[in-house]
DOVO-179757 format. One record per residue (C-alpha): x, y, z; residue number from 1; residue in one letter. Coordinates in steps of 0.1 Angstrom, whole numbers, plus 5000, padded with zeros to 4 digits. Layout:
# DOVO-179757
[site [X Y Z] NUM 'a']
...
# end
This chain:
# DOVO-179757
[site [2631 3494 9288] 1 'x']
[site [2651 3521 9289] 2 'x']
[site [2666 3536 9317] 3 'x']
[site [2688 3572 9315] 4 'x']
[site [2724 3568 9322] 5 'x']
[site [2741 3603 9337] 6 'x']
[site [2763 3619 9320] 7 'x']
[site [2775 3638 9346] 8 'x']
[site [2805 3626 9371] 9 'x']
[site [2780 3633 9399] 10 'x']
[site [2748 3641 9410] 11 'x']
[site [2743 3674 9436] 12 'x']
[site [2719 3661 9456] 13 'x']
[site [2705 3689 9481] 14 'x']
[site [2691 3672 9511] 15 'x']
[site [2668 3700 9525] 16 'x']
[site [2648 3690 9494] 17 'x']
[site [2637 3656 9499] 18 'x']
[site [2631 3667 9538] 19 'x']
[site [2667 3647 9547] 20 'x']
[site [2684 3667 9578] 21 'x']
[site [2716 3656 9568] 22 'x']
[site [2740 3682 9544] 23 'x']
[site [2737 3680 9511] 24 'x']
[site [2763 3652 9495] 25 'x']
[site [2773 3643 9463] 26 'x']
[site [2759 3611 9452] 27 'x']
[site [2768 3592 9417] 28 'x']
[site [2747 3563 9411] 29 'x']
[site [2750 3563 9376] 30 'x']
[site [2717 3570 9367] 31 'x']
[site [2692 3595 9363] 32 'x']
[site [2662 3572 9364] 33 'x']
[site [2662 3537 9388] 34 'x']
[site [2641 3507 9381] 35 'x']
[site [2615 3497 9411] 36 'x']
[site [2607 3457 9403] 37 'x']
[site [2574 3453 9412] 38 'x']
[site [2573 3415 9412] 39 'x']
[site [2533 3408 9403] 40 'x']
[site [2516 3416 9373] 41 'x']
[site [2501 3450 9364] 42 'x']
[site [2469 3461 9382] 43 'x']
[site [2476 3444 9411] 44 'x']
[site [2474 3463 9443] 45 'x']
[site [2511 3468 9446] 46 'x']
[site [2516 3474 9410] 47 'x']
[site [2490 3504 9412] 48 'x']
[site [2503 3515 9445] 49 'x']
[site [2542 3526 9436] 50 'x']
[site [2531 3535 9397] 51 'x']
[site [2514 3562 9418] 52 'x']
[site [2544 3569 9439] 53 'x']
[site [2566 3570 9407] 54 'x']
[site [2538 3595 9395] 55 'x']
[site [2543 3618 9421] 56 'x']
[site [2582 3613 9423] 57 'x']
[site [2578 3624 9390] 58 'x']
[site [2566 3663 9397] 59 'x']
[site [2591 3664 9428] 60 'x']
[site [2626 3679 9420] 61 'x']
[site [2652 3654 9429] 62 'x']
[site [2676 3642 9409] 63 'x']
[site [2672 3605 9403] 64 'x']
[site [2634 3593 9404] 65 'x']
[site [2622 3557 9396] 66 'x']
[site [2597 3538 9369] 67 'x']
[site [2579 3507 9381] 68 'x']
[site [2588 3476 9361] 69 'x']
[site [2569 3448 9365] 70 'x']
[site [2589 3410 9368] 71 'x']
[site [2553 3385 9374] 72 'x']
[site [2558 3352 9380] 73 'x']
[site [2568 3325 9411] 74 'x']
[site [2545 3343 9437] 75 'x']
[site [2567 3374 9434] 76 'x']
[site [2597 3353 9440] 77 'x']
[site [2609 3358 9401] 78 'x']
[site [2610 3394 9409] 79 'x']
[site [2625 3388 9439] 80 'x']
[site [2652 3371 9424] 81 'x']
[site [2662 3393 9399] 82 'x']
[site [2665 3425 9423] 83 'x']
[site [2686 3406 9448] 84 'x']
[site [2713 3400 9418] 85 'x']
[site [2713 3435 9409] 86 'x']
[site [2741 3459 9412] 87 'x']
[site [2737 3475 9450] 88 'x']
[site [2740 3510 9437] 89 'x']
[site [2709 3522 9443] 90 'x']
[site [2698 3523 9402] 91 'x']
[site [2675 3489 9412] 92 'x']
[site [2647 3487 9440] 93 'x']
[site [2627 3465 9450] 94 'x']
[site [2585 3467 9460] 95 'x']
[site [2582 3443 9486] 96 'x']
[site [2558 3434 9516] 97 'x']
[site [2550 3401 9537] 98 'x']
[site [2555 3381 9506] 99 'x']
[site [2593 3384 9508] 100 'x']
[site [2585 3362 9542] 101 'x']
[site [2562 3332 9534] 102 'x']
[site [2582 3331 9503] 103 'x']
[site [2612 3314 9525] 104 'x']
[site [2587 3301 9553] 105 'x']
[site [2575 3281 9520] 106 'x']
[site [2605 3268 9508] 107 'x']
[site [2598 3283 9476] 108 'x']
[site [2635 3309 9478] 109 'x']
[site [2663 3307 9501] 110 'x']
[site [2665 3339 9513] 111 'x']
[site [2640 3363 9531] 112 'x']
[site [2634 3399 9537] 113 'x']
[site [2672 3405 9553] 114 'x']
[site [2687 3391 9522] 115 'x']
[site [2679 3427 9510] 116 'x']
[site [2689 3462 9527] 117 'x']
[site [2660 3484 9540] 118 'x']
[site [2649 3514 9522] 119 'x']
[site [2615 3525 9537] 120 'x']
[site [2577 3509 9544] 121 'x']
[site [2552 3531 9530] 122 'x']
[site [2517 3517 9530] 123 'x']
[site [2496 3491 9549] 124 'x']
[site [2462 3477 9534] 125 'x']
[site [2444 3453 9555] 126 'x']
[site [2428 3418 9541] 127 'x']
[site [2393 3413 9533] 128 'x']
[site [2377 3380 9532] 129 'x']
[site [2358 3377 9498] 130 'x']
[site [2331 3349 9486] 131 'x']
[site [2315 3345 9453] 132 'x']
[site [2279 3360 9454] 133 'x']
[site [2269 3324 9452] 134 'x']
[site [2277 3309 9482] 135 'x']
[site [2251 3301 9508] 136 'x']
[site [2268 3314 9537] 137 'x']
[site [2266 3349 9543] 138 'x']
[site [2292 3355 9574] 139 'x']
[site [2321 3344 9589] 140 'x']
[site [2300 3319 9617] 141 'x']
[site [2283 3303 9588] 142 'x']
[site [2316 3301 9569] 143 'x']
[site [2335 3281 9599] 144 'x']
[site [2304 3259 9601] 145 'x']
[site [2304 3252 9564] 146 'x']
[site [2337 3248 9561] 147 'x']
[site [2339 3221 9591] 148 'x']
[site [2307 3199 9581] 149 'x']
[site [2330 3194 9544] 150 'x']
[site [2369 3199 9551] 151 'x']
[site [2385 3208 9521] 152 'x']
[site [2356 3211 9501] 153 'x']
[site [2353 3249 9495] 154 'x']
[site [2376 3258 9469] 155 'x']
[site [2398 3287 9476] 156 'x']
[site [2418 3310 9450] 157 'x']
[site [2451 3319 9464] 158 'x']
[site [2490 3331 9451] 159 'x']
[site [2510 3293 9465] 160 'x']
[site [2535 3304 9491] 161 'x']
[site [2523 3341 9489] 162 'x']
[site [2501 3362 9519] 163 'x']
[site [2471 3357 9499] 164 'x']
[site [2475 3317 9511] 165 'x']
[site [2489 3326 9547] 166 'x']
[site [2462 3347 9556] 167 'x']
[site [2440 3315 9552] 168 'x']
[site [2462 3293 9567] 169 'x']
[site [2462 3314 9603] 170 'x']
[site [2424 3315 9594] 171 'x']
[site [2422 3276 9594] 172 'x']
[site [2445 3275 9624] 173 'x']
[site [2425 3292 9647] 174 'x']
[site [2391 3283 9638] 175 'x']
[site [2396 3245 9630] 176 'x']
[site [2388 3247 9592] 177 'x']
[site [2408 3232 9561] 178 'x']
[site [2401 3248 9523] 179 'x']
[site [2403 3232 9492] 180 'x']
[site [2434 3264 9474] 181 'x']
[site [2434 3267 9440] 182 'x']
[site [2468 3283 9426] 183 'x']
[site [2465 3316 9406] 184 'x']
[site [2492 3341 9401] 185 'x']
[site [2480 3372 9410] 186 'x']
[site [2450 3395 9425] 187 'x']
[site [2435 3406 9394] 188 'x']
[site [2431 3370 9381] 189 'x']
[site [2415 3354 9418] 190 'x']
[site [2388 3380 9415] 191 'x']
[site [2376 3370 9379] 192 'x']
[site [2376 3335 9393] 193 'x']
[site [2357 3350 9424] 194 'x']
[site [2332 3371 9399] 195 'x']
[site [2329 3337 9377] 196 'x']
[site [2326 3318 9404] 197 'x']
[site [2349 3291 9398] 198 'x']
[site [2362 3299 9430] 199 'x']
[site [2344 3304 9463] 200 'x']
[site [2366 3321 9485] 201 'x']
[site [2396 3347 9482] 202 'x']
[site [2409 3375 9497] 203 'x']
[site [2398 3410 9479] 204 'x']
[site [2403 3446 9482] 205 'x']
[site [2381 3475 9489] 206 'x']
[site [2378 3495 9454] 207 'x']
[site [2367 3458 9443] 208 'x']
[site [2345 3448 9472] 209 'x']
[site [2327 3484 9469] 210 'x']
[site [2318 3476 9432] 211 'x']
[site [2308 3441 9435] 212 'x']
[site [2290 3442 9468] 213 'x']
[site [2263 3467 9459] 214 'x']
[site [2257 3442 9427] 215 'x']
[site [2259 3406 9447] 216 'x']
[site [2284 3394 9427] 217 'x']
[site [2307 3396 9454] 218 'x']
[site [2305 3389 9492] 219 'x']
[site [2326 3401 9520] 220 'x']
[site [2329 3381 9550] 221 'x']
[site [2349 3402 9574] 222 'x']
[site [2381 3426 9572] 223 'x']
[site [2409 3416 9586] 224 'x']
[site [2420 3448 9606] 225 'x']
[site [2418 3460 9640] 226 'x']
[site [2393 3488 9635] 227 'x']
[site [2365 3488 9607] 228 'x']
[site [2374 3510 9570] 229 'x']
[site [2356 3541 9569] 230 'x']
[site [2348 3531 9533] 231 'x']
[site [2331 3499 9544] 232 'x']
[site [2314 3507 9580] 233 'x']
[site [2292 3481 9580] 234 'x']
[site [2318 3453 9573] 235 'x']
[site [2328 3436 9611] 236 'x']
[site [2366 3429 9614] 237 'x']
[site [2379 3395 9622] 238 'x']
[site [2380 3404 9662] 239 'x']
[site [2346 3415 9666] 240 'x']
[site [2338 3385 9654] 241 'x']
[site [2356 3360 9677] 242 'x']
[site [2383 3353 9655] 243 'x']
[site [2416 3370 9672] 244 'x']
[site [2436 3384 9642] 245 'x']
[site [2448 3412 9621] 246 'x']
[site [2465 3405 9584] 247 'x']
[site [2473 3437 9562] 248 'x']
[site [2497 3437 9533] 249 'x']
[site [2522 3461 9547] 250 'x']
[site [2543 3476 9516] 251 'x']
[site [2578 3491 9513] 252 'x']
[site [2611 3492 9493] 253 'x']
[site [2642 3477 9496] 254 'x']
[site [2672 3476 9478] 255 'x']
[site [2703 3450 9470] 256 'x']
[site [2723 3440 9499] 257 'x']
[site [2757 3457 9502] 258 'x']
[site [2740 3496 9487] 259 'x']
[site [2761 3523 9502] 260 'x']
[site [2739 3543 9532] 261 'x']
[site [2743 3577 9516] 262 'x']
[site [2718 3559 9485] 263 'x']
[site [2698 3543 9507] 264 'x']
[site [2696 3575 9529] 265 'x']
[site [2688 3594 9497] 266 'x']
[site [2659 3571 9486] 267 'x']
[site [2645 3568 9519] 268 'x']
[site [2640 3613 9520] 269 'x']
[site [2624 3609 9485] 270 'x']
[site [2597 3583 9496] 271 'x']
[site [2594 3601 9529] 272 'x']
[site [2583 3634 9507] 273 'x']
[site [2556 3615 9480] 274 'x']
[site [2541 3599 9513] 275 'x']
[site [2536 3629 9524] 276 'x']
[site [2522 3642 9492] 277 'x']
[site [2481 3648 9502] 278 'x']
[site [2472 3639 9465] 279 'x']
[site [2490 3609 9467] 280 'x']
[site [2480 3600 9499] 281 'x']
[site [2443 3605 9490] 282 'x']
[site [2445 3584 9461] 283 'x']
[site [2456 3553 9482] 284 'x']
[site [2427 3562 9511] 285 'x']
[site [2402 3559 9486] 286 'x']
[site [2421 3527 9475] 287 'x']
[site [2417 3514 9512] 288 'x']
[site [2454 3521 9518] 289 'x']
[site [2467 3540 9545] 290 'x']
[site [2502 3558 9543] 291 'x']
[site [2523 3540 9576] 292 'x']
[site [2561 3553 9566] 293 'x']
[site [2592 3540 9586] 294 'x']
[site [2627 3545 9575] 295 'x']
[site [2650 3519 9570] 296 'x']
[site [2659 3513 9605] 297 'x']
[site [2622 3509 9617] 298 'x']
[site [2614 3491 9589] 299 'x']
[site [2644 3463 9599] 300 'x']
[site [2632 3460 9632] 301 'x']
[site [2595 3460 9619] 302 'x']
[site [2604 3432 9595] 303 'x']
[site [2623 3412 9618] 304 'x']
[site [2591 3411 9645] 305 'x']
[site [2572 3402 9614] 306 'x']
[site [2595 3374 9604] 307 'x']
[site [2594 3357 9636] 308 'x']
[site [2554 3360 9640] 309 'x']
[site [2551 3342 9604] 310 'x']
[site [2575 3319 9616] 311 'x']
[site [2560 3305 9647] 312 'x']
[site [2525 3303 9628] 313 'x']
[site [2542 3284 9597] 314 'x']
[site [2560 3258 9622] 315 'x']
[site [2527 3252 9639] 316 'x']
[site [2512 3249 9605] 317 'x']
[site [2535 3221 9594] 318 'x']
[site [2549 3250 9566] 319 'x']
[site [2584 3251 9582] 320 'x']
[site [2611 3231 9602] 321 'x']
[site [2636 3250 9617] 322 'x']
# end
């Protein structure tokens, strides 16, 4: 893939126009187009969610926008990899979200989310707890009870050392269950196995629970939120039903560690604007997805909360030793 080199000495960047309040500076990153490393495979929910962003980028007029590239593989730690090599000058970003966490917690990479430098979050899309159409319970309480009359029994489709597997494991830790996870790289592929039903259980998204449910090929047990979705108000969240916790996949970009904070200031105005975009933000609401933006000091401090509630769940967990 190709990606446009500038062939000017620099690039006039005016600051008013990606709503930045800082004056207008004179930025050369030596390209015209970046590269945001998605690190999961097409048609995922992140993959969908920044090929959107890059649409609107796109139709804005800034000077350097970015095209998603996809690097699959590891859990998103391939990805991962990759973009914390790159050069820190702002012609490489990275999608990232709670992934960039567990990842470490897991022992699968050695670094975690600081080992990158903040950009911006944009999104946050809360869990929902998915079952094959199949299965003979038909809510959470029936679940727990199934679940504890044959531990590890109920097979469960999950991304190894990813949030699609931590969400479980806090589930499990709270109610007293184990699950019987079976390994599959990526959203897309656990819902075929949840549709074929050679798994049982599996986190899903809203655009796919909506499709499936009305059919009974698909079951949702709960969402994991603090309020119900407007797009599914009959679906109880976690808390209402007596299990106390929230899990959402909470997107954003960073960028290599060491990128100068003029670039990272000048991405951070031009996410700011496309998440303010109402088309694009419309998109992702009927996706489930609700814009939450924080610049890149927020998102540090955000991150580092994060980090440390992951942590104290993976010690208990037997995931992680300090």
């Amino acid at each position: 893939m190709r990606f446009a080199k500038s062939l000017l000495g620099g690039i006039a960047i005016a600051a008013a126009a990606i709503g930045m309040s800082a004056p207008a500076q004179a930025l050369d990153m030596g390209c015209t187009t970046a590269k945001l490393i998605v690190p999961w495979k097409a048609g995922g929910g992140t993959h969908i969610i920044f090929s959107q962003m890059e649409k609107t980028i796109q139709e804005m007029d800034v000077p350097v926008k970015f095209q998603v590239v996809t690097v699959p593989g590891q859990g998103g730690n391939k990805g991962a990899k990759e973009a914390r090599k790159a050069k820190a000058d702002g012609c490489t970003l990275f999608a990232i979200h709670q992934s960039a966490i567990v990842g470490y917690l897991n022992g699968r990479v050695d670094f975690t989310w600081d080992g990158f430098d903040m950009v911006a979050q944009v999104t946050s899309t809360p869990e929902i707890m998915g079952a094959a159409g199949t299965v003979p319970f038909n809510s959470v309480e029936e679940l727990v009870a199934a679940a504890k009359a044959s531990p590890e029994s109920i097979e469960l489709g999950a991304t190894f050392g990813s949030t699609s597997q931590f969400m479980w494991l806090l589930f499990e830790d709270l109610t007293g269950t184990k699950f019987k996870y079976v390994p599959f790289d990526g959203t897309k592929e656990r819902v075929t196995a949840l549709l074929a039903d050679t798994i049982k259980l599996g986190t899903i998204n809203i655009p796919t629970a909506k499709k499936h449910l009305a059919t009974g090929d698909l079951k949702a047990m709960a969402i994991a939120s603090d309020e119900r979705s407007p797009l599914l108000p009959d679906l109880p969240t976690l808390k209402e039903l007596g299990v106390d916790m929230t899990y959402s996949l909470d997107r954003g970009i960073v960028a290599p560690k060491g990128t100068p904070k003029e670039v990272i200031d000048y991405w951070a105005g031009v996410i700011k604007k496309a998440a303010e975009n109402a088309d694009f933000k419309a998109s992702l609401e009927a996706k489930g997805t609700q814009i939450k933006y924080r610049n890149a000091e927020e998102y540090a401090a955000w991150f580092k909360n994060e980090y440390d509630a992951h942590e104290k769940v993976a010690i208990k967990v037997g995931m992680y030793k300090k």
